[in-house]
C-alpha positions in Angstrom: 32.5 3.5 -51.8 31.8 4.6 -55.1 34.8 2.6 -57.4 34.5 -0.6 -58.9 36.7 -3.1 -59.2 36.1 -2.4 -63.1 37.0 1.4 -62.2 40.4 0.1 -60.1 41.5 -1.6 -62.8 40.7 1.0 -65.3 42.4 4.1 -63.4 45.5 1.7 -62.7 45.5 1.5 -66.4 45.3 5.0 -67.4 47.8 6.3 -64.7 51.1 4.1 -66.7 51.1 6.9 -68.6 52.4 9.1 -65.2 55.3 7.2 -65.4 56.4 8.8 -68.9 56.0 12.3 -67.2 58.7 14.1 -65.7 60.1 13.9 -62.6 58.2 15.6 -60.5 54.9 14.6 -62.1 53.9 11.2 -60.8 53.4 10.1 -57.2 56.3 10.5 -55.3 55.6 8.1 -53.0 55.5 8.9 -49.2 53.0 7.5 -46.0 49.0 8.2 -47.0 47.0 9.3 -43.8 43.8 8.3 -44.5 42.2 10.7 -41.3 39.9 9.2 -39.2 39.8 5.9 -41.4 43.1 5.0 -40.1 43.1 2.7 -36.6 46.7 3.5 -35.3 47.7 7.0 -35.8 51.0 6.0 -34.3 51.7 3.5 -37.0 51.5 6.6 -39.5 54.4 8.2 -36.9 56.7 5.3 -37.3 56.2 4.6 -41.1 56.9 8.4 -41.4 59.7 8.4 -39.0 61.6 5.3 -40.7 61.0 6.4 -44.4 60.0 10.0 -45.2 58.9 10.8 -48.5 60.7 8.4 -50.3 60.3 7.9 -54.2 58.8 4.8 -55.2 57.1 3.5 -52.2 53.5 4.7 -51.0 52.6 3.3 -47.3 49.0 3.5 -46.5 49.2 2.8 -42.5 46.6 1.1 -40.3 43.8 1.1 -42.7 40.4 0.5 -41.7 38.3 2.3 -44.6 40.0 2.6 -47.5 37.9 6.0 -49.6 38.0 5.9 -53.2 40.3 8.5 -53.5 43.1 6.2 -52.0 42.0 3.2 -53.9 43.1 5.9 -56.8 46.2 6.8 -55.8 47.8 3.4 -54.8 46.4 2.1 -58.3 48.5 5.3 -59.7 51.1 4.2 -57.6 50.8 0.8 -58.5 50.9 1.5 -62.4 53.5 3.5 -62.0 55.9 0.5 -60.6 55.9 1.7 -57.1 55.6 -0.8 -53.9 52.9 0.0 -52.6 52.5 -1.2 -48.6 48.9 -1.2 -47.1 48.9 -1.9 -43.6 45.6 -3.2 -41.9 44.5 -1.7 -38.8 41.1 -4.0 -38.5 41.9 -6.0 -35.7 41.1 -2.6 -34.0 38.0 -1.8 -35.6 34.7 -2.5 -34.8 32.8 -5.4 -36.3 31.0 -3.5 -38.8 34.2 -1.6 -39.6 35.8 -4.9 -40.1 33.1 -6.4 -42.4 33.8 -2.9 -44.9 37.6 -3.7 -44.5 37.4 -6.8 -45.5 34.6 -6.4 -48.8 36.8 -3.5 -49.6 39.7 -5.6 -49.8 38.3 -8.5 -52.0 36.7 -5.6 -54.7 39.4 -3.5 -54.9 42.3 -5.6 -54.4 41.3 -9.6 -54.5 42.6 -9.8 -50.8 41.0 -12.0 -48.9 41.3 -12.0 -45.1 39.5 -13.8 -42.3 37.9 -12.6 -38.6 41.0 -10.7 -36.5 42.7 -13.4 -34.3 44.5 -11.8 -30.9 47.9 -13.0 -30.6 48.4 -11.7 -27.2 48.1 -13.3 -24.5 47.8 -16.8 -26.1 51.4 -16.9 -26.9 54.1 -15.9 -24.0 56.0 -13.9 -26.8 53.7 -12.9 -30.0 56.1 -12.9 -33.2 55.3 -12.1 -36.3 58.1 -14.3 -38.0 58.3 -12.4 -41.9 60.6 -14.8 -44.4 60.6 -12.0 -47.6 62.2 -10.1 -48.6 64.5 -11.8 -45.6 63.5 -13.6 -42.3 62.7 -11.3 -39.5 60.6 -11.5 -36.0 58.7 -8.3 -35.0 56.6 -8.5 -32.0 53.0 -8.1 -32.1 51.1 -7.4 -28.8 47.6 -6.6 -30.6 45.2 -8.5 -33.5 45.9 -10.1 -36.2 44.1 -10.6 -39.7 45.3 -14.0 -41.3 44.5 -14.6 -45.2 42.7 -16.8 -46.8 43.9 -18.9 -49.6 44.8 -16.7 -52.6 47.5 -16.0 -55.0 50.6 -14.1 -54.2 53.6 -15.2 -51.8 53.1 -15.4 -48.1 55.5 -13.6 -46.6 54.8 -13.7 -42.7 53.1 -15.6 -40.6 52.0 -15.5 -36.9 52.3 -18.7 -35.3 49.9 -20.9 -38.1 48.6 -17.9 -39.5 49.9 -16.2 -42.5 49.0 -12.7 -42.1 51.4 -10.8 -45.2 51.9 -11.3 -48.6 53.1 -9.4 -51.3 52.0 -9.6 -55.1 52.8 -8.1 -58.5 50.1 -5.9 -59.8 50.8 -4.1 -63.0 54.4 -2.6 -62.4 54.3 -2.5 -59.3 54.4 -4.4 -56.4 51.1 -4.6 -53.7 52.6 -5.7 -49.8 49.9 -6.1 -47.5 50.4 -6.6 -43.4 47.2 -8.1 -41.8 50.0 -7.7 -38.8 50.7 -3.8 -38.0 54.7 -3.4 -38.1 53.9 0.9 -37.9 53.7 0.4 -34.0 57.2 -1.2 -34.1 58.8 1.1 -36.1 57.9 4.1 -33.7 58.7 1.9 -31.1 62.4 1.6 -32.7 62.5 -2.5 -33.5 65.6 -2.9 -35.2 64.2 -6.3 -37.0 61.3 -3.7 -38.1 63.4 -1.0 -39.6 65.4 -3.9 -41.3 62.6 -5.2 -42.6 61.2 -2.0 -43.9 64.8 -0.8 -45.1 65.2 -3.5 -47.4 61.3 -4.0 -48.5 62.0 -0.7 -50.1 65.3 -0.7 -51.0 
């Protein structure tokens, strides 16, 4: 990748002047397929299924490289006040894929995730138990990617693990799922399309 973290910061700056254009003019929000750097195509289905293009939330589903152009538009997103959901797919990837995900996280972002822990079959029934914005279980069949210690509020957790949290950054609000809830959503979890509904609403 070609963005610093000095770059991030200094896009996310310049694009709060989008939100002063009309409406029309600043990112409208929507699911962001990032092509052959996403690791669950059918996590892009369900996000797009459940939410559309809806104003004021940009979803960037099952992530494993993360280009500079998409660090640019969720930090326009971002500075423009939208929630911004980045969903890792990493527990799929492959360890060098992984290693990128995870450097790519810390620069551009200051999210800090450990190795992918699979939650399936060492638990009979593999919940992903979310407390924010309220308490929900979504099953999770696959890999996880707990957090390390950081700042923002854990908002899910998988067994010991917390593997979501969401932070303010700027205006906006950054939610990121080291837990794919995409896969649920297609599959038609009512807990997950709860939990989506009122994330954005």
């Amino acid at each position: 990748m070609d963005m610093s973290r000095r770059g991030f910061l200094g896009c996310a700056a310049g694009a709060l002047t989008l939100a002063y254009l009309p409406s029309g003019s600043a990112d409208a929000g929507g699911v962001l397929d990032l092509g052959a750097r996403c690791g669950l195509r059918e996590s892009i289905v369900g996000f797009r299924d459940a939410l559309g293009a809806r104003r004021g939330t940009l979803v960037v589903p099952g992530a494993i490289g993360i280009p500079p152009w998409a660090v640019r538009r969720i930090a326009t997103a971002l500075a423009g006040g939208a929630t911004v959901i980045l969903e890792s797919g990493a527990g799929f990837a492959s360890a060098r894929e992984f290693h990128a995900h995870r450097a790519a996280l810390d620069e551009y972002f200051q999210i800090r995730v450990e190795e992918p822990v699979p939650l399936w079959p060492a638990r009979a029934t593999p919940y992903v138990e979310f407390t924010w914005p309220s308490a929900a279980k979504i099953r999770d069949f696959s890999r996880a990617i707990p957090l390390a210690l950081q700042p923002g509020e854990i908002i899910a957790r998988a067994g010991d693990f917390p593997v979501a949290l969401a932070r303010r950054v700027g205006a906006g609000t950054l939610v990121f799922l080291g837990s794919p809830v995409g896969p649920a959503l297609r599959a038609g979890d009512a807990q997950a399309h709860r939990w989506l509904a009122e994330v954005v609403g």
